[in-house]
N, C-alpha and C positions, 0 to 999 in steps of 0.2 A: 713754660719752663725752658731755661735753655740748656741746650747740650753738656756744657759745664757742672753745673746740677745734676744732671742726672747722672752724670761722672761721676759725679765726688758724693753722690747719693749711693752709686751700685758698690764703689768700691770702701764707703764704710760700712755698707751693711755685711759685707765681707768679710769684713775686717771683725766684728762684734759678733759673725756670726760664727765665726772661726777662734774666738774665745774664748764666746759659752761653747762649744763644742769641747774644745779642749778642757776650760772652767765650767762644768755644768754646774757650781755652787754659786757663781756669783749670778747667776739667776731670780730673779723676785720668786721668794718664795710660794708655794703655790699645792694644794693639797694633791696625795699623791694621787687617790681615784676622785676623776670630776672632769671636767669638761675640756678636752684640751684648747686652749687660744686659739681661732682664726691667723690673730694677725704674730707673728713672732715677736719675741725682745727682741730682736736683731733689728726686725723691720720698725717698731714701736721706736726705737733710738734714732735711726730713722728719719722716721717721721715727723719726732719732734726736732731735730737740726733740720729741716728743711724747712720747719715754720719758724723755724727764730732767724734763718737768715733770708726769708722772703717776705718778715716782717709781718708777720698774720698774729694779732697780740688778742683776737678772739678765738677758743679752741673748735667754737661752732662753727664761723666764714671759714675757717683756715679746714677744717676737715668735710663742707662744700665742696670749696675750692677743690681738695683732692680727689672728689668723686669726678671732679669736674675734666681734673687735667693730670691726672694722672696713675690711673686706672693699670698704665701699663707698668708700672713698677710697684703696686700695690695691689693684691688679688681680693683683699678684704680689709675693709676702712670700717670703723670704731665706730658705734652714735658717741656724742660728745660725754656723757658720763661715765661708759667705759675708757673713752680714751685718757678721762681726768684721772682716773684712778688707776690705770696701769701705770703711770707716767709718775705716780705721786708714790706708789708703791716699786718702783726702778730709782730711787734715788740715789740710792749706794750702787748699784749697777753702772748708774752715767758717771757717779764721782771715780769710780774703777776704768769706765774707758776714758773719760780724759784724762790719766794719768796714763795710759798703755799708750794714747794716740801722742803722747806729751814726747815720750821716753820715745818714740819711734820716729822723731824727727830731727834732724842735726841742730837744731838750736839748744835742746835739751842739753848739750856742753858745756852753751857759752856760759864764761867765766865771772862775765856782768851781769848783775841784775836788779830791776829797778822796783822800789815800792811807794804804794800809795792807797787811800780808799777814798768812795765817792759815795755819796750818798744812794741809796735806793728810797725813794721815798714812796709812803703806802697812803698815806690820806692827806687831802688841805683842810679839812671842816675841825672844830672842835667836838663835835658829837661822834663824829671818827673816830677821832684818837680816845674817845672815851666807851663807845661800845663796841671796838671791834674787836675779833677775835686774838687779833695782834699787839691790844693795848697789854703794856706789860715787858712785850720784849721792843717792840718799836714804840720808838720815846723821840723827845724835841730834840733836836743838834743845828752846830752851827755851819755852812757848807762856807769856808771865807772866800773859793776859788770866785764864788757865785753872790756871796756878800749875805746871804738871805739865811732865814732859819726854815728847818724842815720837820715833818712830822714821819719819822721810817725808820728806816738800815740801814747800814753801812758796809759796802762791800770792800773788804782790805785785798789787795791783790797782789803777790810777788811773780815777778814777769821778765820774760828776755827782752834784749834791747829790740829784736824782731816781734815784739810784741806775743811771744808764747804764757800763755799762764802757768805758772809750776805751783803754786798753790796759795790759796783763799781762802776767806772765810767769811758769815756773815752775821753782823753785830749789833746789837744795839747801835744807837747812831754817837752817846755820848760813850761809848766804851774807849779804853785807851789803846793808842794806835802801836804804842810801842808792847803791852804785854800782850796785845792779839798776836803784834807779830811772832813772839816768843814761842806762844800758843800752837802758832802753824806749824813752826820748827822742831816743837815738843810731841806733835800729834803723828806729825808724820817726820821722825827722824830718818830715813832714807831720804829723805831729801836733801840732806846736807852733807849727807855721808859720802865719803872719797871723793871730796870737792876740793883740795886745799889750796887757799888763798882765794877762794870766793869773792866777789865787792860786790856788798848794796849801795845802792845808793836811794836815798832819802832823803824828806826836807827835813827841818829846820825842828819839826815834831818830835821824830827817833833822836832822842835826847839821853845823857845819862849815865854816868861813870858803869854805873851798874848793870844797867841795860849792854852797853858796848863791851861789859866784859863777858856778859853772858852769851852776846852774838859771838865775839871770839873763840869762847869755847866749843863752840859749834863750828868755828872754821871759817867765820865768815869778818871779812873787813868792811867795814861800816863808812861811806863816805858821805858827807851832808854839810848844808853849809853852817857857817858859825852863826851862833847866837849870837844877840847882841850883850858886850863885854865879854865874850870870849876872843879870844886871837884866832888870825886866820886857820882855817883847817886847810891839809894838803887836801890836792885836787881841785880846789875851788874853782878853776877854769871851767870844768868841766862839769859844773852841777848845771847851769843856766842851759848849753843842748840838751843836756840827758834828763834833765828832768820833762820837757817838756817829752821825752818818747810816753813817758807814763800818759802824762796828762792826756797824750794822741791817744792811745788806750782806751783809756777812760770813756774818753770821745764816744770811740769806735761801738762799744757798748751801749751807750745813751743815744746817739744819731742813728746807728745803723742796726741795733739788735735791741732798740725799744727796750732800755733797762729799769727804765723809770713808767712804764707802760705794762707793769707784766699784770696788774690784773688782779692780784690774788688777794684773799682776804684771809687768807689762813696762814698759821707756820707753815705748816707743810708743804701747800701752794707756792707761798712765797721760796721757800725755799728749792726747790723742785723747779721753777722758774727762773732763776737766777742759774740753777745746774743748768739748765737746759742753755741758757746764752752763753755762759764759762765753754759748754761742750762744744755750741756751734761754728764760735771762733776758733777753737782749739781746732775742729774736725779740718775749719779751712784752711788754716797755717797749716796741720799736718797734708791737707791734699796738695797744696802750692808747692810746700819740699818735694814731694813725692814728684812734681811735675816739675820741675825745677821753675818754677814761676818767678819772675825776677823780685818780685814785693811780696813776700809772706802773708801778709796780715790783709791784703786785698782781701775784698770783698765781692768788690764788682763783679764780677764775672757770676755770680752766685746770687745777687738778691734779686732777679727778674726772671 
C-alpha cells in the first residue's frame, strides 16, 4: 500500500468519523443492547473505498489482503459474511457521504455539467438472466458506444467537467434516460437548488420539448446536439470535447474501479457495489482537492 492510500484512507475515515459523531442517526441501524462492532462505520466505509480503488472485486482476497498489509490502520477485520452485510446494510450511510464529500470540494460549483449512462452488466448466459435474483429489474439493452447488447443496469450519472458525481442512479438497462434524469432532480431537489443558469450537456438522447421545459424549470439549461431534421442547436462546438469528459468517466469506472466486475447477484449487492465505486471516486476527487493535486479524478497514486 502506498503512502497516498493511506492518506487518503486516515483522512476519510476522519472525515465519516466526525459525521456520525455529530450525525449519530445516519448510522446503520443497529439494536440498542447487543453486541457493540469491533470494526466502526467509519472504519467499514473505509474499508470498502480502499477495495474499490485497489481493485479487489472478491470481498474474501480483498479482506486477506488486509490482514495481510494492513493491520496497522485496521485493529479488527470482518470474516467475509459480516463484512457483506455491514456494507449492504450502510447503503444510505455511503449515499449520505458521497454527497458531504461531493459538497466539500470546489468542483461542487462548477456551472457545467455533463450526463450519460453505461451499462452495468450482471450476466452473459441465458439461464442467468432467467434464474437470477436480479431477473426482473435487470433486463436486455442496447450499449451503441460498444455496438453490443447486454443483459444488467444501467448506471445514469450527472457529473462535473472534473469528473465529480453529484448524482445517479441505477436502472433497468431499457429505462429511459431522459425521465431518470428528471427522476434524479426530483429525488433529491437540493441539487438544483441556488444553481441559476446551470448547463447540461447531453447527447442526442435528452430529447423533448417537454423534457427541456421541465429541466428549465429546475434551473437548468440543456445543451445537446441536434437531431437529425432538426436545426443547429447553440453550442454545438462544443458538444464533441465535452462529451467525451463523460465518456473518460465512464471509463474511469469500468477500467479502473471494475464496474462491470462487481460480482453481485442480488439487488442489494448490486446495488451497494456500485455505491461503493460512486464513493471511491468521489473520496479520490475530494482527497486530490483537498491536496491540491493537479488532476482531480487521478487515480494513480491510489490503486497500488
Amino acid at each position: 500500500m502506498t503512502n497516498n492510500l493511506d492518506t487518503l484512507a486516515t483522512a476519510l475515515y476522519v472525515r465519516v468519523d466526525d459525521l456520525l459523531k455529530a450525525s449519530p442517526g445516519l448510522a446503520p441501524w443497529r439494536p440498542e443492547v447487543g453486541i457493540v462492532p469491533k470494526l466502526t462505520d467509519a472504519e467499514l466505509v473505509t474499508l470498502a473505498v480502499m477495495q474499490a480503488l485497489l481493485g479487489f472485486t472478491s470481498e474474501s482476497q480483498w479482506l486477506r489482503h488486509a490482514r495481510a498489509h494492513m493491520r496497522h490502520l485496521f485493529g479488527y477485520l470482518p470474516q467475509q459474511s459480516g463484512y457483506n452485510k455491514r456494507l449492504r446494510a450502510a447503503a444510505e450511510l455511503i449515499k449520505t457521504v458521497i454527497r458531504v464529500l461531493c459538497a466539500d470540494t470546489t468542483l461542487w460549483t462548477d456551472d457545467v455539467w455533463v450526463v450519460d449512462s453505461t451499462p452495468v452488466e450482471c450476466g452473459r448466459s441465458r439461464e442467468t438472466a432467467r434464474r437470477s435474483d436480479l431477473a426482473g429489474w435487470a433486463e436486455y439493452g442496447y450499449c451503441a458506444s460498444h455496438s453490443r447488447y447486454f443483459w444488467g443496469l444501467r448506471l445514469h450519472l450527472v457529473a462535473t467537467l472534473g469528473g465529480l458525481p453529484v448524482g445517479f442512479a441505477l436502472t433497468g438497462a431499457k429505462a429511459d434516460e431522459r425521465q431518470t434524469l428528471l427522476e434524479i432532480f426530483h429525488t433529491d431537489p437540493h441539487l438544483t437548488r441556488h444553481r441559476p443558469g446551470q448547463t447540461l450537456i447531453g447527447d442526442k438522447n435528452y430529447y423533448g420539448t417537454e423534457f427541456e421545459r421541465a429541466l428549465a424549470d429546475a434551473g437548468l439549461k440543456l445543451l445537446r446536439p441536434a437531431r437529425k431534421g432538426e436545426t443547429e442547436r447553440p453550442g454545438a462546438h462544443l458538444f464533441k470535447p465535452l462529451r467525451q469528459v463523460i465518456e473518460s468517466i465512464n471509463q474511469t469506472f469500468k477500467s479502473q474501479l471494475d464496474l462491470e466486475r462487481h460480482g453481485a447477484h442480488t439487488p442489494n449487492g448490486v446495488i451497494v457495489r456500485v455505491l461503493q465505486r460512486v464513493l471511491a471516486l468521489t473520496a479520490a476527487i475530494w482527497h486530490n482537492d483537498k491536496i491540491g493535486a493537479p488532476v482531480h479524478r487521478s487515480l494513480t497514486a491510489y490503486d497500488h
